[in-house]
C-alpha positions as CSV (number, residue, x, y, z in Angstrom):
1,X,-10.9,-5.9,19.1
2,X,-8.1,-8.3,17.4
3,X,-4.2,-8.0,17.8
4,X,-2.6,-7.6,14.2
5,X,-2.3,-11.5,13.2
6,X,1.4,-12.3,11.7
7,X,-0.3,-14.2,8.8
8,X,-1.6,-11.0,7.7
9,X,-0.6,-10.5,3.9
10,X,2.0,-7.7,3.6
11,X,1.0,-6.8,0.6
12,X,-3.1,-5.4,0.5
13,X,-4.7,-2.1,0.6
14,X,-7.6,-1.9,3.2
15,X,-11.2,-2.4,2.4
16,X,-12.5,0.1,0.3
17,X,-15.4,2.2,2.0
18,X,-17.9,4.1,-0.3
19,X,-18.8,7.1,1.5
20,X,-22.2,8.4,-0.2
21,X,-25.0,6.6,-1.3
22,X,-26.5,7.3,-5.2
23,X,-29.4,9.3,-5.7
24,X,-32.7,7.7,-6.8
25,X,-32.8,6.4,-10.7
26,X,-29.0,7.5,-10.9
27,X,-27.4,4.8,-13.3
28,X,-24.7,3.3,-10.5
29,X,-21.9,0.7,-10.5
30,X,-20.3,-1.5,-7.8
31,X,-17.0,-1.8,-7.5
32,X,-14.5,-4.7,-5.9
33,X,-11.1,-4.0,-5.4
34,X,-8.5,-6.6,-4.8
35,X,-4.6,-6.5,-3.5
36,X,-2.0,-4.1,-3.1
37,X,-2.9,0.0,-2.6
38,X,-1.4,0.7,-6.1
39,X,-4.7,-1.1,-7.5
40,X,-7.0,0.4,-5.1
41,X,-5.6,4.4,-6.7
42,X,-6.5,2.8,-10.3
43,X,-10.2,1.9,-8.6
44,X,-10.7,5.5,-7.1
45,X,-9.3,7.0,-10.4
46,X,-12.1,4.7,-12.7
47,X,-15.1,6.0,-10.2
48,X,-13.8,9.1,-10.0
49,X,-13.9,9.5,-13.9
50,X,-17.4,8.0,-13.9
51,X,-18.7,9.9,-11.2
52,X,-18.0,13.0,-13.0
53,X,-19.9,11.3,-15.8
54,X,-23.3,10.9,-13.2
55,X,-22.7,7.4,-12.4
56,X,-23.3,6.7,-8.5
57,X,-21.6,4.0,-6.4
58,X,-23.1,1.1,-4.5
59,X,-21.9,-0.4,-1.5
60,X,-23.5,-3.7,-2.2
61,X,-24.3,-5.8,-5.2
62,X,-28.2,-5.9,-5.5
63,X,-27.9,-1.8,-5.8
64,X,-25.6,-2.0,-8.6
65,X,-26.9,-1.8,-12.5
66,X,-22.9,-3.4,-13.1
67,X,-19.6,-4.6,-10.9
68,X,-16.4,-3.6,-12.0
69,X,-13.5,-6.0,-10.5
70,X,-10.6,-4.8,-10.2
71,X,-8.3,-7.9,-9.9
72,X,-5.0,-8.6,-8.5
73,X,-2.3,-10.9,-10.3
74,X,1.0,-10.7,-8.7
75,X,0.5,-14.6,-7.3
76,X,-1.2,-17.9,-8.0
77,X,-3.4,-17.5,-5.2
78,X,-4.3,-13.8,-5.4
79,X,-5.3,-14.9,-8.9
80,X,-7.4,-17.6,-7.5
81,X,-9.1,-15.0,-5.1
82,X,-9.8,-12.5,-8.0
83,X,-11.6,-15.6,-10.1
84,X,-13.5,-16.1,-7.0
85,X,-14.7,-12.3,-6.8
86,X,-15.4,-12.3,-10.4
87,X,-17.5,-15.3,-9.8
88,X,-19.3,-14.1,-7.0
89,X,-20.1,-10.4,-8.6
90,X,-21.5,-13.0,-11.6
91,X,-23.9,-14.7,-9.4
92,X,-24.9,-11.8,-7.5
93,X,-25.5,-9.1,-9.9
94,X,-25.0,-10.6,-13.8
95,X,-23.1,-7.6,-15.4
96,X,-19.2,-7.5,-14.7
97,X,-16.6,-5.7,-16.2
98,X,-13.1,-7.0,-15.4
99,X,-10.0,-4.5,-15.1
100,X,-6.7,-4.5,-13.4
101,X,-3.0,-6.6,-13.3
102,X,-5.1,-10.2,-13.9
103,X,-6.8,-8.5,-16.7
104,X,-3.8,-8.5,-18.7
105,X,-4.5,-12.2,-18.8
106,X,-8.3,-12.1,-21.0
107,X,-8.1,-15.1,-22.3
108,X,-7.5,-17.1,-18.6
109,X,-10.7,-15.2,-17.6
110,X,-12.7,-15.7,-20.5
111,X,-12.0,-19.8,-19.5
112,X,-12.9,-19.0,-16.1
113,X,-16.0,-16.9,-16.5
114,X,-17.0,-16.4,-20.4
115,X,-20.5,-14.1,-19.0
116,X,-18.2,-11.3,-18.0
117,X,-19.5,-8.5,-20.5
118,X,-15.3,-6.9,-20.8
119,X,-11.9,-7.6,-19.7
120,X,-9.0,-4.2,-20.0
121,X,-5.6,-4.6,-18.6
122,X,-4.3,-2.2,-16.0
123,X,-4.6,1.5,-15.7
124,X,-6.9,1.0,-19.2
125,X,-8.9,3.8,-17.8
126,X,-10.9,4.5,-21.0
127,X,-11.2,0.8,-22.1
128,X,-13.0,0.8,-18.5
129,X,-14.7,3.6,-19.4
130,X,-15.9,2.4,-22.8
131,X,-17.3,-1.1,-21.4
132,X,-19.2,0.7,-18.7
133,X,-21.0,2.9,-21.0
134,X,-22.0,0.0,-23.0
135,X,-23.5,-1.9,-20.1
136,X,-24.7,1.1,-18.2
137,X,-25.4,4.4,-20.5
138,X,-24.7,7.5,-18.2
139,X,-27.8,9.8,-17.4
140,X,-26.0,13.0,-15.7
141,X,-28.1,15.4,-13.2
142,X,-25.2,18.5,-13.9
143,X,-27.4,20.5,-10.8
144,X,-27.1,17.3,-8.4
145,X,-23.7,15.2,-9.5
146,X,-21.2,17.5,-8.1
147,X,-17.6,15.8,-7.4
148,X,-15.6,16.3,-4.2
149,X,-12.3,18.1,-5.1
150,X,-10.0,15.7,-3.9
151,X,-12.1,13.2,-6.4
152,X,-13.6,9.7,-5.4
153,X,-11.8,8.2,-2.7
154,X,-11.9,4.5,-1.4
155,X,-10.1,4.8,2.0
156,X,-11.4,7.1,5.3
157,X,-11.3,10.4,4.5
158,X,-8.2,11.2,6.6
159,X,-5.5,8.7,4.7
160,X,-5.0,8.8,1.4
161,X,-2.4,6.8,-1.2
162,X,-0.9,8.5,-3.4
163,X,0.7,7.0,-6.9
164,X,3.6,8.8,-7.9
165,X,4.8,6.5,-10.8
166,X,3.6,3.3,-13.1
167,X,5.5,0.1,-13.9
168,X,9.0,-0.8,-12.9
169,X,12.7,-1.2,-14.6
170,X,13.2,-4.2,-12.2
171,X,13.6,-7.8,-13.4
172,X,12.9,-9.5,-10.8
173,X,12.8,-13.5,-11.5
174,X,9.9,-14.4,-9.0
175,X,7.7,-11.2,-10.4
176,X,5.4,-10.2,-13.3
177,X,4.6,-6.9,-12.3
178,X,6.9,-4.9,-14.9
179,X,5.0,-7.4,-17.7
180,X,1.7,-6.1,-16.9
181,X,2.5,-2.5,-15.8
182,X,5.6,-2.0,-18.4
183,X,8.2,0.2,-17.4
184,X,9.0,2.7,-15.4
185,X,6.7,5.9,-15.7
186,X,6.6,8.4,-13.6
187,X,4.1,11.6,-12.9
188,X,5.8,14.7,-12.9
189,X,6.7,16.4,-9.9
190,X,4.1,19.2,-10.1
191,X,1.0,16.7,-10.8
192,X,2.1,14.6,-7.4
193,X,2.2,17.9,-5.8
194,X,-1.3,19.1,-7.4
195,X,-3.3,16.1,-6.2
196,X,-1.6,16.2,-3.1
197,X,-2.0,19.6,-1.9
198,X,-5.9,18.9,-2.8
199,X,-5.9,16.2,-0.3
200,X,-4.5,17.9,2.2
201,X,-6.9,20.8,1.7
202,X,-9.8,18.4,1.8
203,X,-8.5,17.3,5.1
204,X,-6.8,14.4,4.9
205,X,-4.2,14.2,7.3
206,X,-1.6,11.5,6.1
207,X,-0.8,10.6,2.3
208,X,1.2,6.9,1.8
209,X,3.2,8.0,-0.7
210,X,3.2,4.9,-3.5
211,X,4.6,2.9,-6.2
212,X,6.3,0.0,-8.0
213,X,9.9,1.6,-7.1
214,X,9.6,5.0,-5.2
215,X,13.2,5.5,-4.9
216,X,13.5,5.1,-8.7
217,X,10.5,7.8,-9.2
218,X,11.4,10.8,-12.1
219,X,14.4,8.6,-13.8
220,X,12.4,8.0,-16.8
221,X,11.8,11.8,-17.1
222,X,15.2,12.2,-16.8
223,X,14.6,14.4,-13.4
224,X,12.8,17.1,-15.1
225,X,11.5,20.6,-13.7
226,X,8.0,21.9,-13.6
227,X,6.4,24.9,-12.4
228,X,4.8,25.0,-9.0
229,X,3.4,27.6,-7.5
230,X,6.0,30.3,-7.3
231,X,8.6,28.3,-7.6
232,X,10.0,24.7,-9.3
233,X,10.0,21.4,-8.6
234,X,12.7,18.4,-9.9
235,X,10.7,14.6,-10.5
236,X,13.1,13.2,-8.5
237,X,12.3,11.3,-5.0
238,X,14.1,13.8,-2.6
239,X,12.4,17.0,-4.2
240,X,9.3,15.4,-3.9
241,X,9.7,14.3,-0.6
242,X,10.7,17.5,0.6
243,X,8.3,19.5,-0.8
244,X,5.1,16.9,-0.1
245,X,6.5,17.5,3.9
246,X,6.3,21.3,3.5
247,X,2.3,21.3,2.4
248,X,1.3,21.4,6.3
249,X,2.6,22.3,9.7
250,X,4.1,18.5,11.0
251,X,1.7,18.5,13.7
252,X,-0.9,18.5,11.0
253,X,0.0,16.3,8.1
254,X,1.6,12.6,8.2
255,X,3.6,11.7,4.9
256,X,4.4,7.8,4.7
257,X,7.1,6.4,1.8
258,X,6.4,3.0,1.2
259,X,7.9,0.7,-1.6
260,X,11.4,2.4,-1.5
261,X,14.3,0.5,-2.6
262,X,17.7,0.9,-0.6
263,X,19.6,2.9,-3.3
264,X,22.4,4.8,-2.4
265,X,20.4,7.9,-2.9
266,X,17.6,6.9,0.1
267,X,20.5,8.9,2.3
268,X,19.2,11.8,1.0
269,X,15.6,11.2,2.6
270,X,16.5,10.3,6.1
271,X,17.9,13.8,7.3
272,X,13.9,15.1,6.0
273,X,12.7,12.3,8.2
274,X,14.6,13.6,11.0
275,X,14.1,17.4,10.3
276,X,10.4,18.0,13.3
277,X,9.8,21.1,10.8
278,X,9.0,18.6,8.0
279,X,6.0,16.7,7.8
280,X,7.6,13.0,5.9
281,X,7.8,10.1,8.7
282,X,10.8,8.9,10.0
283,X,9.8,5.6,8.4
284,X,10.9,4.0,5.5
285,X,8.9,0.5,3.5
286,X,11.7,-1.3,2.0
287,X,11.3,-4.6,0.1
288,X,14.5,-6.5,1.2
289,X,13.2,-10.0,0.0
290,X,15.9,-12.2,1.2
291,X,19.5,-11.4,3.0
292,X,21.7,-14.0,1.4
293,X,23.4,-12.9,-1.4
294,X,23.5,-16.1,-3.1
295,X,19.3,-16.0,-3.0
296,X,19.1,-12.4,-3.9
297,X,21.2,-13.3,-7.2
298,X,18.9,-16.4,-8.0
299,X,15.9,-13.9,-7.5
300,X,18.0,-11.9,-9.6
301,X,18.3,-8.8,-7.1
302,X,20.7,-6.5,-5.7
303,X,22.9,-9.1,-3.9
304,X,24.7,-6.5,-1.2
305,X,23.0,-7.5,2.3
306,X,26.0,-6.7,4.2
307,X,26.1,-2.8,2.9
308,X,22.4,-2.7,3.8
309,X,23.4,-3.7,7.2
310,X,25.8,-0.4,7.1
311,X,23.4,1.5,5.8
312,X,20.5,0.7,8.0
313,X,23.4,1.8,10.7
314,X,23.3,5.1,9.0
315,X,20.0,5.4,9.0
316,X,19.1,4.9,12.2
317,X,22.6,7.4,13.2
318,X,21.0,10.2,11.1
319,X,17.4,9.5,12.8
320,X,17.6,7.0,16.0
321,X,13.5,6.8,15.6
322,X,13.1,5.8,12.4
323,X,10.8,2.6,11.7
324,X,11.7,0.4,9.3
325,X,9.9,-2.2,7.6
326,X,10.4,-5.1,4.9
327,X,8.8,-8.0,3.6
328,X,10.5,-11.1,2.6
329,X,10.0,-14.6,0.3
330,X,10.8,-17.6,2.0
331,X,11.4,-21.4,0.2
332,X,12.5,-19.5,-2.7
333,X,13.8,-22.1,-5.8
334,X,17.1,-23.6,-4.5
335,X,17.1,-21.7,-1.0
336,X,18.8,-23.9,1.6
337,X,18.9,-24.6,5.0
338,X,22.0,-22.5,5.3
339,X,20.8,-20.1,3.3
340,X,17.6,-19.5,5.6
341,X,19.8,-19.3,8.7
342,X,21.8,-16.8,7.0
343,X,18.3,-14.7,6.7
344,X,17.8,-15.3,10.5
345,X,20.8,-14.3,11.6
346,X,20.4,-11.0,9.2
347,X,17.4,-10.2,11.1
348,X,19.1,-10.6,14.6
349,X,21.7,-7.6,13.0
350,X,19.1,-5.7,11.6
351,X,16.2,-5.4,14.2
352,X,13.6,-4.1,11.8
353,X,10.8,-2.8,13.1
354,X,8.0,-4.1,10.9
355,X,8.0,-7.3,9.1
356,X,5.8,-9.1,6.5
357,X,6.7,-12.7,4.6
358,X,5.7,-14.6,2.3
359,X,5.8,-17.7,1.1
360,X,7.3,-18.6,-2.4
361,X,4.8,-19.2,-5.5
362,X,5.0,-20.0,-8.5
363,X,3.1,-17.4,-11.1
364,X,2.9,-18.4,-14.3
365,X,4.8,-16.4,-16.4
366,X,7.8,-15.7,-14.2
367,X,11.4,-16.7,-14.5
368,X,11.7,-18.3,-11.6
369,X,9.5,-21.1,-12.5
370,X,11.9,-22.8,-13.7
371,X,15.0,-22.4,-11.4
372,X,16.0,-25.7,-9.8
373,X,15.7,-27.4,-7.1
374,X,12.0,-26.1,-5.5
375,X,11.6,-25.9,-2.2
376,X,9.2,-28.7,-0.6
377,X,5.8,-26.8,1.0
378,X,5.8,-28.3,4.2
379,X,9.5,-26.6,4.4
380,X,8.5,-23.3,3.2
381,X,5.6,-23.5,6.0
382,X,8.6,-24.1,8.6
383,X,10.2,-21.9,7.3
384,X,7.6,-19.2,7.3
385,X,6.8,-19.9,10.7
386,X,10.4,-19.6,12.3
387,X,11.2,-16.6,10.5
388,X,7.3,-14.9,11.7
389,X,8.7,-16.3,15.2
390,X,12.1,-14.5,15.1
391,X,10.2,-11.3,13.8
392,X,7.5,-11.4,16.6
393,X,10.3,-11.6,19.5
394,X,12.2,-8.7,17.6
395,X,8.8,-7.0,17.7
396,X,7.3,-7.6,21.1
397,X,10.8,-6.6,22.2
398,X,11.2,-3.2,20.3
399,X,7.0,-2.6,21.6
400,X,7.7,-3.1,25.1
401,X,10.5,-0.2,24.7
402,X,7.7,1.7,24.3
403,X,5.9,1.7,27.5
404,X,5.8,5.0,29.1
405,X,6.6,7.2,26.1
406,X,4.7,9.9,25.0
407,X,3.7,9.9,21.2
408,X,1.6,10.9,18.9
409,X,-1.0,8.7,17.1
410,X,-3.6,9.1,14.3
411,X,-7.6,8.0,15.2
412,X,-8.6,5.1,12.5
413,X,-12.0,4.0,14.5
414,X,-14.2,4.3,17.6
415,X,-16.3,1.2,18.3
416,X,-19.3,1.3,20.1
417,X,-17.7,1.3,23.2
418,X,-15.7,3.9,22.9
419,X,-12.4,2.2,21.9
420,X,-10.3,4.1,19.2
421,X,-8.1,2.5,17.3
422,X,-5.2,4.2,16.4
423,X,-2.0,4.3,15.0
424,X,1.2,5.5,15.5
425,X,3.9,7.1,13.2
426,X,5.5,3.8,12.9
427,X,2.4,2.2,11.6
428,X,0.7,2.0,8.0
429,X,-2.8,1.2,7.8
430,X,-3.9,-2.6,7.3
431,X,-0.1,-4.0,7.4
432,X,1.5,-2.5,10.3
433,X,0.2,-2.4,14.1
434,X,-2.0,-0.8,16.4
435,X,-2.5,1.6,19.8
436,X,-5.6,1.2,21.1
437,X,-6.9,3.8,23.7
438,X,-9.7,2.3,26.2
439,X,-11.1,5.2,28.4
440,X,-11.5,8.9,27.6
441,X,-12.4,9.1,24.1
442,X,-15.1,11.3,24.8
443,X,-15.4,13.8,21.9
444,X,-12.3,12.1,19.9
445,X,-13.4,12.0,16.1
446,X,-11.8,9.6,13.3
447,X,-9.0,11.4,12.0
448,X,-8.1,13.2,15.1
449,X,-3.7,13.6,15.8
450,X,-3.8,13.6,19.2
451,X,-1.2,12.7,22.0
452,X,-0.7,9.9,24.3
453,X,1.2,8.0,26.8
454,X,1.8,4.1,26.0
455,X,0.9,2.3,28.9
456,X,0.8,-1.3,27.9
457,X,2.4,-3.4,24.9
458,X,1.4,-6.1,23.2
459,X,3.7,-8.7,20.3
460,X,2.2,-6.0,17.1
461,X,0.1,-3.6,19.7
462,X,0.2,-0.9,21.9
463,X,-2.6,0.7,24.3
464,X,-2.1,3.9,25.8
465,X,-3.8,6.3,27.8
466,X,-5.1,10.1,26.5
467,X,-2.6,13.3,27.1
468,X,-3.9,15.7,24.6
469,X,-5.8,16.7,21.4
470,X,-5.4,18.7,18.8
């Protein structure tokens, strides 16, 4: 059992976990999926699509007739890591088919690895589709190759992401994102709710509600209104929000907004996240990047730090438990010492809860390559390390409030020795933190909402002690 490490990237999906095995002669595909949970929905959206086609999935290379990689682009060394899995899925099994945000880049693969059979861009679903039936024809069993409702999955069968929009209208200097995933395109309002309501009736008990911009989501469809059910629903984030909280009792159903950007308009969701009737978390993923505004307008951002300030006040007076949590660049092109203080001192105001950072890299291909005045690494790395320092104290310090309040937590994993892992409503799977729960697991089952009492805290941690199940 490990403490969540504060080098952890603040950025990745968790490990994707195949949950049946193919049956015998059943033509069948592997499947590696690299960085953020956006990528990991396009992975479970390509096997669901050739699942329903009679393809199985493997677990492991050597069962695999082909690998599909699904790569991630977004920096110089996540690009390094995907070459390295397309490499290795080369080596160990011969046929590979490479999709996703690196794969808008063919050319820089090809260089890397010219055996790879295709290369398609992201969301390219049938350009995936089309290279795997040319390296694997499908055989279909229709008595035998049934597919689950809720479609092929890639995380425990209790969470669930869920995409609500493509691309992004942001021009950020330091990202390529919008250039490989375009613009802004969101799902309507009654699709989200379709898949979601499926989940939820397949049992899974908390949906992380995704995308490039969440706050941003139905502006491209101009806020439109569907049919659902007996009623309508508006493609706009509040409607959504609202409506994805009313699919299941609270005590039932977890609904988690990550990626949402501090717009004016996030008011709107916090009096949902403070409503017990309502099912959406009071907790809110917000990619700050940097409090100075000098550095936010360089990165080419809104530069208004101070109103955040006011409105994180707002927040937290509308709903006094609400988590927040951010993720920040450090050593960014030009960023000074007084600059970097300035963020420290932000953070001292702010208190966030949850707190991720990274480093500044160069990607090829983004604006900010060329601002002046680059930051030495051995200063980023200080830098890094103060700033992970000042948001460990703030953590350990907001944990140890938690001794000796009851809450309730959501079972991820029971080792051997009876140990559950947990979490609680302030924490997102793979980036956030733990409660771990020792003694008296005895008939607890992954997936499980159950009560307890914290008892102990930790610097990203808690442990607590069992007061009831569900």
């Amino acid at each position: 059992m490990t403490s969540n490490p504060p080098d952890l990237r603040p950025d990745l999906a968790p490990k994707p976990t195949f949950a049946e095995p193919p049956r015998p002669d059943q033509p069948t595909l592997g499947m590696v999926s690299l960085g953020c949970p956006k990528a990991l929905v396009d992975s479970e959206r390509i096997l669901t699509r050739l699942r329903a086609e009679g393809y199985g999935i493997s677990a492991d290379y050597s069962g695999a007739d082909a690998v599909i990689v699904n790569t991630c682009g977004f920096l110089d060394s996540a690009k390094a890591e995907s070459l390295d899995a397309i490499g290795e899925a080369l080596k160990e099994n011969g046929k590979v088919i490479v999709t996703g945000c690196l794969g808008a880049e063919p050319d820089y693969i090809r260089e890397h690895h010219p055996r790879i059979l295709a290369v398609t861009g992201p969301h390219q679903y049938e350009q995936v589709l089309d290279a795997v039936h040319a390296a694997v024809p499908p055989s279909p069993d229709p008595f035998v190759d049934l597919l689950p409702a809720a479609g092929v999955k890639l995380t425990p069968r209790h969470f669930s992401y869920l995409k609500i929009s493509e691309g992004c209208n942001h021009k950020c200097k330091f990202c390529i994102i919008p250039d490989m995933r375009g613009r802004l395109a969101s799902r309507p309002g009654h699709a989200v709710l379709r898949e979601a309501d499926k989940l939820v009736q397949a049992g899974v008990r908390e949906l992380l509600v995704i995308s490039q911009d969440t706050s941003a989501y139905g502006l491209d469809r101009k806020y439109d209104v569907n049919p659902w059910k007996d009623g309508e629903i508006r493609s706009h984030i509040t409607d959504l929000t609202r409506a994805l909280g009313e699919l299941a009792p609270a005590e039932e159903l977890w609904v988690r907004l990550h990626y949402v950007y501090p717009y004016p308009s996030v008011r709107e969701l916090i009096p949902l996240m403070a409503d017990p009737e309502n099912a959406v978390l009071p907790y809110l993923d917000i990619p700050f990047q940097h409090a100075h505004p000098d550095v936010l307008r360089r990165m080419a951002r809104p530069a208004a730090a101070a109103k955040t300030l006011d409105e994180i006040r707002a927040w937290r007076a509308t709903c006094p438990e609400i988590t927040l949590r951010s993720t920040f660049i450090v050593g960014y092109p030009g960023e000074t010492e007084a600059e970097f203080q300035h963020l420290l001192d932000w953070m001292d105001e702010a208190q966030l809860d949850r707190v991720g950072c990274f480093k500044y890299e160069n990607v090829a291909g983004a604006r900010s390559n060329d601002l002046p005045d680059h930051v030495a690494e051995e200063v980023k790395q200080d830098r890094w390390e103060r700033f992970m320092a000042k948001a460990q104290a703030i953590s350990e310090a907001k944990l140890q409030a938690k001794v000796g309040q009851v809450c309730q937590v959501i079972v991820d994993e029971i080792d051997a020795d009876g140990i559950a892992t947990c979490r609680t409503k302030a924490d997102a799977p793979e980036i956030d933190g733990n409660l771990f729960i020792d003694d008296g697991t005895e008939g607890l089952s992954v997936g499980d909402l159950v009560t307890v009492e914290v008892d102990e805290a930790g610097e990203y941690d808690l442990w607590g002690v069992l007061r009831a199940r569900r």
